[in-house]
C-alpha positions as CSV (number, residue, x, y, z in Angstrom):
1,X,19.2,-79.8,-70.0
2,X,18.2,-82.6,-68.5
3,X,19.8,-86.9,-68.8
4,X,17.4,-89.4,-68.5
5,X,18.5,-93.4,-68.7
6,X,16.5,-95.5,-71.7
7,X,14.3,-97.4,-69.6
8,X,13.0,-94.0,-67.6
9,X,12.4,-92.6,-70.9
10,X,10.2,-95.5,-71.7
11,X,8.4,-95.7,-68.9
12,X,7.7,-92.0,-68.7
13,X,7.7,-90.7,-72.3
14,X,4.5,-88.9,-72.2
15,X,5.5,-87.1,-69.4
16,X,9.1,-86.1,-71.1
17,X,8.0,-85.3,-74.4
18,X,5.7,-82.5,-72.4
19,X,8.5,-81.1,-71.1
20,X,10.1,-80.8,-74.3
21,X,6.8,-79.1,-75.4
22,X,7.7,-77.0,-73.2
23,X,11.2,-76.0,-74.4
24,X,13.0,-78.5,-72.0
25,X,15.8,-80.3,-74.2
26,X,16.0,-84.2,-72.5
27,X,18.9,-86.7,-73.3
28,X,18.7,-90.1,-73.5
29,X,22.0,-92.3,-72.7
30,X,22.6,-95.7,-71.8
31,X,24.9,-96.0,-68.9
32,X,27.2,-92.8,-69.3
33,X,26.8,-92.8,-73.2
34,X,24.4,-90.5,-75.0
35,X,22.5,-91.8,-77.5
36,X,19.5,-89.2,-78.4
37,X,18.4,-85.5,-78.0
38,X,15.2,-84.6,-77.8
39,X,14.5,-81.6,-78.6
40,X,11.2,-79.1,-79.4
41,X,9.9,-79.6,-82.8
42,X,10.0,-76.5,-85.1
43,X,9.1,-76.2,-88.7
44,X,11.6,-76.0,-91.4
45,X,11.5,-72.1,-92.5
46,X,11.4,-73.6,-96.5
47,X,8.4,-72.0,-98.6
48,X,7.0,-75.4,-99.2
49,X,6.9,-77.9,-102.1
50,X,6.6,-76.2,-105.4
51,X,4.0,-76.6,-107.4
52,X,3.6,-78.5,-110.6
53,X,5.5,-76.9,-113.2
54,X,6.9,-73.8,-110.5
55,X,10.7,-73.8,-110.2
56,X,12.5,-73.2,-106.9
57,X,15.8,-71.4,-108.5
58,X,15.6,-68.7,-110.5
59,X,16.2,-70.2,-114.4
60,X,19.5,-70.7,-115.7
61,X,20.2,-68.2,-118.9
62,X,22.1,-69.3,-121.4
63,X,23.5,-66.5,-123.7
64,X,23.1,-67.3,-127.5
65,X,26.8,-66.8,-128.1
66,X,27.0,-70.8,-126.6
67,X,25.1,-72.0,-129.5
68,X,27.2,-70.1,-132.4
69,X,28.8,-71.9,-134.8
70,X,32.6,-73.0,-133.7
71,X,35.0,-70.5,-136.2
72,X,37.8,-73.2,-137.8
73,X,40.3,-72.0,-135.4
74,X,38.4,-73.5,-132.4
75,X,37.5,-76.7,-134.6
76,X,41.3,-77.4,-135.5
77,X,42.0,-77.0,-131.4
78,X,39.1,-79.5,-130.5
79,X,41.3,-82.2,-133.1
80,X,37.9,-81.8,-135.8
């Protein structure tokens, strides 16, 4: 891993971001403080945007018990 200052990596950042091309991690500080990685580029490993009307989770099932009628029991313990 390498430390450059901010004003070589201006000066030279074509010839730094081919190093990082070429798997070379660079920092970037200001005096003794770091302020930015560089680092190779890689792709996220996500399958993409989905498509109009695709879903990315499975679906949610709701089991038909939910939408049962409330017995008088549970209605007299929700105060109706």
């Amino acid at each position: 891993m390498k430390t450059i200052a901010t004003h070589e990596a201006k000066t030279h950042l074509s010839r730094y971001l081919k190093e990082v091309n070429a798997g070379e991690t660079i920092i970037i500080s200001r005096g003794r403080k770091p302020l930015a990685k560089l680092v190779p580029f890689s792709e996220p490993k996500s399958a993409g945007r989905p498509k109009v009307g695709q879903t990315m989770d499975t679906p949610v099932e709701i089991p038909d018990e939910v939408f049962a009628p409330m017995g008088a029991d549970s209605l007299e313990e929700w105060g109706l």
